[in-house]
C-alpha positions in Angstrom: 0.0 0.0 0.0 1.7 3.2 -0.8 1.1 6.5 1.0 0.0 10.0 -0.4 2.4 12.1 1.0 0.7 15.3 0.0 -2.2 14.5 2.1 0.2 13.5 5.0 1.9 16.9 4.6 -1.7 18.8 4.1 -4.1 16.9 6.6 -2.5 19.4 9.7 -3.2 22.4 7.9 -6.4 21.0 6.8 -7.5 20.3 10.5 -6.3 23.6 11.6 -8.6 25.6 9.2 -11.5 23.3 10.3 -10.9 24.3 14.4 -10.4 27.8 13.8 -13.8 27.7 11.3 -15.6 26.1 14.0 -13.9 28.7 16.9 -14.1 31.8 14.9 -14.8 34.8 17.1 -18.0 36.7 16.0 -17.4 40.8 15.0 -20.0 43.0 16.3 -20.7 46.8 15.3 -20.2 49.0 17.9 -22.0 49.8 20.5 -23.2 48.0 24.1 -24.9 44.7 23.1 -26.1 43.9 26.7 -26.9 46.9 28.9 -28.1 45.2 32.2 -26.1 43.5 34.9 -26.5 39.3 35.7 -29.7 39.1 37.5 -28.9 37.0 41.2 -31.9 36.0 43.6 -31.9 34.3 47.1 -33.0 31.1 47.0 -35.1 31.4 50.6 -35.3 27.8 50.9 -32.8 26.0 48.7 -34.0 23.3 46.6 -32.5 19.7 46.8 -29.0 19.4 46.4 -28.1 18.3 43.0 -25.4 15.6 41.9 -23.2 15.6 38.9 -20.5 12.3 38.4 -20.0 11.8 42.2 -19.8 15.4 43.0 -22.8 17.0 45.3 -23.8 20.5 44.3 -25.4 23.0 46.7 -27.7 26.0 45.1 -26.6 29.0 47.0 -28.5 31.5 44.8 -30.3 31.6 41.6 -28.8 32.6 38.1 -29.6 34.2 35.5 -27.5 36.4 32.6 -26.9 37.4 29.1 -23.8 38.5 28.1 -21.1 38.7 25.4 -18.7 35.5 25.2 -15.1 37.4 25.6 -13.3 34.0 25.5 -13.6 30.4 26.3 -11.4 27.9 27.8 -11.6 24.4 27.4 -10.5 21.9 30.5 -9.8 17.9 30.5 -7.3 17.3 32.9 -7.5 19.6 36.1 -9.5 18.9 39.0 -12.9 20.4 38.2 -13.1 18.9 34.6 -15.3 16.2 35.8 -17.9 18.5 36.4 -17.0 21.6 34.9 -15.6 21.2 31.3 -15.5 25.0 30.3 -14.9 28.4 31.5 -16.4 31.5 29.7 -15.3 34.7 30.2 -18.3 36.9 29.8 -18.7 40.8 29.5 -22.1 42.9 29.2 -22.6 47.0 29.9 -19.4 48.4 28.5 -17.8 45.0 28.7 -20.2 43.9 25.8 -19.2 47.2 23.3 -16.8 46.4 20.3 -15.2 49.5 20.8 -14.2 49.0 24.3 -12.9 45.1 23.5 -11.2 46.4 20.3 -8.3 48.0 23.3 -8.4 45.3 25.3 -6.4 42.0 25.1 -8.0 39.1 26.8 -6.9 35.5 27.5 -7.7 32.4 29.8 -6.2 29.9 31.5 -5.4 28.0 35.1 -9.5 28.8 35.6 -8.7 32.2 35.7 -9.5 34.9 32.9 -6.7 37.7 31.9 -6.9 41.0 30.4 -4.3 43.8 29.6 -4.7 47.1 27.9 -1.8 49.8 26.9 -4.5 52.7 27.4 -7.6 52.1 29.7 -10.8 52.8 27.0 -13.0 52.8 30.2 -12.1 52.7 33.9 -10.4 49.8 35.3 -13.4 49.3 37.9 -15.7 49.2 34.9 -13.6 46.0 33.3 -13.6 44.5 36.6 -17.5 45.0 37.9 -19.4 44.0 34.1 -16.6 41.1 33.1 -16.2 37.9 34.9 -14.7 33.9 34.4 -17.4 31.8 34.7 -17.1 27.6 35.2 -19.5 26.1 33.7 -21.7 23.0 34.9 -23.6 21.8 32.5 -27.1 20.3 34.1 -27.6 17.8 30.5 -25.3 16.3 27.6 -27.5 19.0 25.7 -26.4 22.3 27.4 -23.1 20.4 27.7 -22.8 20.1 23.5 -23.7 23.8 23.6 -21.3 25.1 26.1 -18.9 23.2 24.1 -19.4 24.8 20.8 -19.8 28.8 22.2 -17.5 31.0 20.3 -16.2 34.2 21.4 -18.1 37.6 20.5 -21.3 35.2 20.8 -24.1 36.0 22.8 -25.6 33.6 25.5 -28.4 33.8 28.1 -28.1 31.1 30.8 -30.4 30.0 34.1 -29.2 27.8 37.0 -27.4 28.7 40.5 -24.6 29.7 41.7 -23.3 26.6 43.2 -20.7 24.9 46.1 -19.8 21.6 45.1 -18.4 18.6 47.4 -16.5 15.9 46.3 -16.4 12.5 47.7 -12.4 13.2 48.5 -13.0 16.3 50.7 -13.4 18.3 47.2 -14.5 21.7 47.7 -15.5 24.4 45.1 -17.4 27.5 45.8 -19.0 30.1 43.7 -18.4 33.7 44.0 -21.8 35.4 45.4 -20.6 38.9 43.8 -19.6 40.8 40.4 -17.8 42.8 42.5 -14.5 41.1 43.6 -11.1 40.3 41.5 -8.5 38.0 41.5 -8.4 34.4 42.9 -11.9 32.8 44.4 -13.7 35.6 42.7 -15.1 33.3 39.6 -18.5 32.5 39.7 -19.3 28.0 39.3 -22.7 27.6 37.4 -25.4 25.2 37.5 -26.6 25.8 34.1 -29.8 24.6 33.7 -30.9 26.3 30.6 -28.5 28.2 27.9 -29.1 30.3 24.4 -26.7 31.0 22.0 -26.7 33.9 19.5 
């Protein structure tokens, strides 16, 4: 059996067009795409706890937001990938505006989200209080597949909680409760139960 070398030598370059196709980010004109803030409720009296794998999930409040996809990070091998297999970073208010993001480089990684500017285009406060890094928990396979396919400059709208999770090793994850804080522990972990994409 002989080989085709030219398809040896092309199929890399072939699959890389076909991931960044699938990942392209999505251009917007400019102007604020989502004017209000996440929308966060008490709970009163929390609902059942909720399982995922053999992780146990506690509702701490309810959930819900639109906002711009700034960039999304894919995870296999830490120690949340069993239950949380993608972190968005999300913007809305100036955060959602093309002409802000056009000045602002953003990046992910470690479960945390980056950004860095060489001229502020807003305030720094305003970057920090209408963006966040958001681990995801999908509640089906379905809003799994779909959390797994969100590009950045997309839109989504999500329900669920905001969550603490247990693990059967002493496992602890909790959610930030606040847009409002920076830096490490101040990601939100979300029990999506129900996401759009635009």
């Amino acid at each position: 059996m002989s080989i085709n070398w030219r398809w040896v030598v092309l199929l890399p370059f072939v699959w890389g067009a076909w991931n960044y196709w699938q990942a392209r980010p999505v251009h917007h004109a400019p102007g604020v795409l989502i004017a209000h803030d996440p929308v966060q409720v008490d709970l009163g009296a929390p609902p059942a706890r909720l399982r995922k794998n053999d992780y146990q999930i506690t509702p701490l409040e309810s959930f819900a937001l639109e906002a711009r996809v700034l960039g999304t990070e894919r995870y296999r091998f830490d120690r949340g990938a069993e239950i949380s297999p993608v972190d968005l970073a999300l913007g809305w208010g100036p955060m959602s505006d093309e002409s802000v993001l056009d000045h602002i480089d953003i990046s992910q990684g470690g479960r945390f989200y980056f950004w860095h500017v060489k001229e502020f285009p807003i305030p720094r406060r305003d970057i920090e209080i209408h963006s966040a890094n958001m681990h995801m928990i999908p509640a089906t396979a379905e809003v799994e597949r779909r959390l797994l396919h969100v590009r950045p400059g997309q839109v989504v709208a999500l329900t669920g909680y905001l969550v603490e999770v247990h693990g059967p090793d002493g496992f602890r994850w909790r959610s930030s409760l606040t847009r409002e804080d920076t830096g490490n522990g101040a990601c939100e972990l979300v029990w999506v139960d129900k996401l759009d994409v635009r």
